[in-house]
N, C-alpha and C positions, 0 to 999 in steps of 0.2 A: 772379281769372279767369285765373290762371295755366296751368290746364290749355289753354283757348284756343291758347295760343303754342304749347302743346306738342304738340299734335293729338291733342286729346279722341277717344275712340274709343266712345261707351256698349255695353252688351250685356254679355254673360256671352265676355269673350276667352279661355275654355276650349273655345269651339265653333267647329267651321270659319268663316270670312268667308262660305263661301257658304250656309250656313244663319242667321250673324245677319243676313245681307242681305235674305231671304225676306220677305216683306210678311204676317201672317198675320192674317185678319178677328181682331177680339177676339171670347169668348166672354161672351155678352151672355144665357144660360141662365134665367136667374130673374130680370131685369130689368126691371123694368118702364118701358115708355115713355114715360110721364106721371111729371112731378115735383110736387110742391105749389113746393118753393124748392129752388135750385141755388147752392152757394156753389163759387166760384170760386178759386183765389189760392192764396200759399204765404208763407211766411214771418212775421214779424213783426206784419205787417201781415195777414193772412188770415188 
């Protein structure tokens, strides 16, 4: 977790701060709103 100390920054830092700062809805186009099952998690374990 070394980035932590470092001050993690995520986003693409090729683009000005005040465009990665922008909030933008996601595009949700062909989604549908009903799932049957939702898996959740990352890693090893997920």
């Amino acid at each position: 977790m070394q980035y932590h100390l470092n001050g993690f920054v995520p986003g693409n830092l090729q683009q000005p701060e005040s465009i990665r700062n922008k909030k933008f809805p996601p595009n949700l186009g062909g989604i549908s709103s009903e799932v049957d099952v939702l898996i959740v998690g990352c890693g090893p374990a997920g």
